[in-house]
Structure formats: structure tokens, C-alpha cells
N, C-alpha and C positions, 0 to 999 in steps of 0.2 A: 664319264666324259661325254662331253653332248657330240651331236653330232657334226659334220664338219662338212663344209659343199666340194665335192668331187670335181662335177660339172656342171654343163647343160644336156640336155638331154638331144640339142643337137650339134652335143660333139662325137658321141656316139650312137651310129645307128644299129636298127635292131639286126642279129644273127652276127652281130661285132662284137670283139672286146678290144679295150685299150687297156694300157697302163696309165698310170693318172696318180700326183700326187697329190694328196691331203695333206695338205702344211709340211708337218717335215716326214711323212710316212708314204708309201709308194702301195698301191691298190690296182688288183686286178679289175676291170669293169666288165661284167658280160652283162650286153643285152639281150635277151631273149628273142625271137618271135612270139608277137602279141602283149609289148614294152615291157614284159617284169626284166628288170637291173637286178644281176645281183654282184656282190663284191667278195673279194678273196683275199687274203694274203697273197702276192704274185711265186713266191716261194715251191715251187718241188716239193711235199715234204720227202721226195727220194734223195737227192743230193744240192737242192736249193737252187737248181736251175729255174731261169725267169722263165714261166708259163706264158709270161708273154710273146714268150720266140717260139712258144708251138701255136698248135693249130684248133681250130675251132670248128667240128663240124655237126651241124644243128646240138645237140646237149650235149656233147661228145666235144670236154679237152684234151689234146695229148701235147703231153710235153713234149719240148724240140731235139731233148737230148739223148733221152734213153726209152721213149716211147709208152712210158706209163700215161694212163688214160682216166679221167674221172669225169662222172656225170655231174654237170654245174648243177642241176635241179638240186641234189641232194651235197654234193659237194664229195660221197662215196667214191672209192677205186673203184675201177671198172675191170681195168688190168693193169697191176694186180687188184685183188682184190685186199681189203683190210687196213687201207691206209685211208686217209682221208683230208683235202683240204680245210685250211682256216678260212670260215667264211664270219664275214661283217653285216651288223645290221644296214640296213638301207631304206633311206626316205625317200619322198619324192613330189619336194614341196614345189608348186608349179611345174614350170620347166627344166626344173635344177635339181641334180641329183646330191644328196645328202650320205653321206657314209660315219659311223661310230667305230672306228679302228681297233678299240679298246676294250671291246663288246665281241670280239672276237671268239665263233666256237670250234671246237675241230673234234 
């Protein structure tokens, strides 16, 4: 599946994330500090609550609902440990961010 445009790169600024959909698929977007974007499934894989209702602090996601915690660099649990987000390839042609939803690893 090719890739597919997210956004622009300002609709998200860095040390942010949004939810954002790609056609008919719904994507987490974290900017980093120092512009790397990377993309997630928005999913929990604890009980499928939207990550997007938790919180983001510098590489540190935690979910809003039961406080599990994973480092976007790697997509790894933090706490706990042993679980791990689905993360998406990501381009970043121009201004405009690209996501492959399908290309999906976890």
C-alpha cells in the first residue's frame, strides 16, 4: 500500500501529538523534538483506549486510562514492560507528512 498524506507538518508542532486520519484509518502523530514524526496505531494495545486522550511527556506516552506508559522512540512498554505499540512507516515529502498504515510493526 503506498503511502498516504497525514498532514502538514504545520498542523502538528514538535513535542505534540494528534490524532489524524488517513482516508478511512485514524493515526497517532508524535512530533518529536528536533522534527522526527513518528506514527502509531492510536489503540492501547492494553484495552484499546485512544492514546490520544493520554499524555505526552518529552518520549514518554501514557495512556489516559490505566496509566500504561511507552517510549515513542521505540514504540516499547515502559510500564509495563513487554507490550508494545503498532507503529507506521513515515515520510516526509516537503511540508507534508506521509503515513503507510499497512506497513504497520508491533
Amino acid at each position: 500500500m503506498p503511502f498516504r498524506r497525514a498532514c502538514s507538518l504545520d498542523d502538528l508542532w514538535e513535542g505534540e501529538m494528534s490524532l489524524v486520519k488517513v482516508e478511512d484509518d485514524e493515526v497517532l502523530l508524535v512530533h518529536l523534538e528536533g522534527a522526527e514524526v513518528l506514527a502509531f496505531d492510536p489503540r492501547c494495545p492494553h484495552q484499546g483506549w485512544s492514546l490520544a486522550e493520554g499524555a505526552l511527556d518529552g518520549t514518554i506516552l501514557t495512556c489516559g486510562m490505566h496509566g500504561w506508559e511507552f517510549d515513542v522512540r521505540s514504540g516499547e512498554g515502559v510500564n509495563p514492560a513487554g507490550c508494545r505499540l503498532t507503529r507506521y512507516p513515515v515520510e516526509k515529502r516537503g511540508d507534508d507528512v506521509f503515513v503507510d498504515v499497512l506497513e504497520g510493526e508491533s
